[in-house]
C-alpha positions in Angstrom: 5.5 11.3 -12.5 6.1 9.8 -9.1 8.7 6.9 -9.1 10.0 5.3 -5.8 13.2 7.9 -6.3 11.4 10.8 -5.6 8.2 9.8 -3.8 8.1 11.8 -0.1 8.7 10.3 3.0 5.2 9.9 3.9 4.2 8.3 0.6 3.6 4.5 -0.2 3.2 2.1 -3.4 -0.4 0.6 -2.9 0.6 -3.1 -3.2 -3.0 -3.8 -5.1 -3.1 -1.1 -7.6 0.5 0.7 -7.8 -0.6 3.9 -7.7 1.1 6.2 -4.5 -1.0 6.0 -1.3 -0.2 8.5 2.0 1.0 6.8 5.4 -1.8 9.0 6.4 -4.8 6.4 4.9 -5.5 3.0 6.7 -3.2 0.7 7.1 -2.6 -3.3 7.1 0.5 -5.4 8.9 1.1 -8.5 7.4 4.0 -10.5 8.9 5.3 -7.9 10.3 5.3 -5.2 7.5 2.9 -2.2 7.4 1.4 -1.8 3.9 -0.6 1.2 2.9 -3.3 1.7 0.7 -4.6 4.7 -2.2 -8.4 3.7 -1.0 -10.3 1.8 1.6 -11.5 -0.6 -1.6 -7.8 -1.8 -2.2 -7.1 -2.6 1.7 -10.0 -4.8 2.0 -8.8 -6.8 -1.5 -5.4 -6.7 0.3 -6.7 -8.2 3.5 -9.1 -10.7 2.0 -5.7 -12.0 0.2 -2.6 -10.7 1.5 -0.2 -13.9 -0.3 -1.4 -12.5 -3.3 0.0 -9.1 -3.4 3.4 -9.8 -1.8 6.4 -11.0 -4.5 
């Protein structure tokens, strides 16, 4: 089980889906932060609506 304590360096939570995505798949910035994705079909939800995944 991956949790944010023992994720890798290089690994991300995919704001749309929560599941661990790689800083090595696309990318988005949205003021100013760099979000990363598990799938090109979760970065396009996230960039149609960004105001929706940030809390």
């Amino acid at each position: 089980m991956n949790t944010l304590s023992n994720k890798k360096e290089n690994e991300h939570l995919d704001p749309v889906c929560g599941m661990v995505a790689s800083s090595e798949i696309p990318e988005s910035k949205y003021q100013g932060k760099d979000y990363y994705f598990c799938s090109e079909h979760c970065k396009e939800q996230f960039d149609a609506n960004p105001e929706e995944f940030n809390g």
